[in-house]
C-alpha positions as CSV (number, residue, x, y, z in Angstrom):
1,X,90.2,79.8,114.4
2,X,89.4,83.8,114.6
3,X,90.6,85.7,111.6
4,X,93.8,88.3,112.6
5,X,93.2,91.5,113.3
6,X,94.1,94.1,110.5
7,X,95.2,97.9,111.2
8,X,93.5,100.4,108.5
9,X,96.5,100.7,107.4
10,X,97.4,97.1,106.4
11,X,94.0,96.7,104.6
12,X,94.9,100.0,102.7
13,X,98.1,98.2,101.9
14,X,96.5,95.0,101.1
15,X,93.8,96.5,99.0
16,X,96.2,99.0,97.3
17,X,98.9,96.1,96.2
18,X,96.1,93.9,94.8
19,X,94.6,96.6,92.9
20,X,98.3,97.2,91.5
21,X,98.5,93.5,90.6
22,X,95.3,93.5,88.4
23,X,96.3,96.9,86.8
24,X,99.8,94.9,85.6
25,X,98.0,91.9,85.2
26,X,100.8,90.5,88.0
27,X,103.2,91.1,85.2
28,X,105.2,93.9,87.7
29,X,105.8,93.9,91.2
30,X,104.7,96.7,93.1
31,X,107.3,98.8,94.6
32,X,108.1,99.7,98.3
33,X,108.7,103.4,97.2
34,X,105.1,103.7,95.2
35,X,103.4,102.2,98.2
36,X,104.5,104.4,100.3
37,X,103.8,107.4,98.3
38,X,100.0,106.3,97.8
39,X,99.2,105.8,101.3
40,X,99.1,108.9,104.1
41,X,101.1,107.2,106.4
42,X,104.9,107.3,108.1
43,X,107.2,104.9,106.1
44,X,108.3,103.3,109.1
45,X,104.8,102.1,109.9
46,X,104.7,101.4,106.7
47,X,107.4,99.5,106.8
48,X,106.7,97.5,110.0
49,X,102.8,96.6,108.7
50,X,104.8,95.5,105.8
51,X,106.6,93.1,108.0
52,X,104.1,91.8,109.9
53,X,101.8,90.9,106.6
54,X,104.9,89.2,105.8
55,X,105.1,87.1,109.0
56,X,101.4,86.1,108.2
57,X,102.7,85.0,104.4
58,X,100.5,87.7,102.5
59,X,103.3,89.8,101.5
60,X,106.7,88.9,99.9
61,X,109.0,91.5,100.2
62,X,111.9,91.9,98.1
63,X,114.8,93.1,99.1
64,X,118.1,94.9,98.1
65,X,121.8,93.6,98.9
66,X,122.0,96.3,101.7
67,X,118.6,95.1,103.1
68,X,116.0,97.4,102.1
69,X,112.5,96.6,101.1
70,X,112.9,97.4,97.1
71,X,109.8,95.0,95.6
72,X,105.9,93.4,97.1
73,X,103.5,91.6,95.4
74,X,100.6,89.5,97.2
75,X,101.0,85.4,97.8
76,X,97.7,83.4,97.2
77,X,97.0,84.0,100.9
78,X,97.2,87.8,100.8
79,X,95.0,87.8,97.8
80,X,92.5,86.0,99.2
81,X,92.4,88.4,101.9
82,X,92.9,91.4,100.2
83,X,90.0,89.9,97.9
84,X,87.9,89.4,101.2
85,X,88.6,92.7,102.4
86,X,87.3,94.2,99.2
87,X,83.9,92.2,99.0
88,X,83.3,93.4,102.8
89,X,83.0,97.2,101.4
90,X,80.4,96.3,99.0
């Protein structure tokens, strides 16, 4: 089985929400609203990269009563990757 494709912007997400899970220690849950705010890109691409690390099972993604994306932090999966990605810059 080939490995899934990533957009630069879902490794930058990926990368940027592990590297906010070892600076808490995975005590806090990264927010929707910080992510977006580190990362040059449109919230709603944002948002639908979010979604589709979701559908993979990297990314849990909290949500509000109304619906909105509120909390994210990384599953073992996502880690992994995200910890993948990170030894392929090296």
């Amino acid at each position: 089985m080939t490995a899934p494709r990533l957009s630069r912007l879902q490794k930058q997400m990926l990368s940027w929400l592990w590297k906010d899970e070892q600076r808490t220690d995975g005590v806090i849950s990264s927010s929707h609203h910080e992510l977006a705010c580190a990362l040059a890109s449109a919230k709603g691409n944002i948002s639908h990269s979010l979604r589709l690390l979701e559908s993979r099972g990297w990314v849990v993604i909290g949500r509000t009563p109304g619906g909105k994306a509120e909390s994210l932090y990384l599953t073992r999966e996502g880690r992994q990757q995200a910890i993948t990605l990170a030894g392929s810059y090296e």
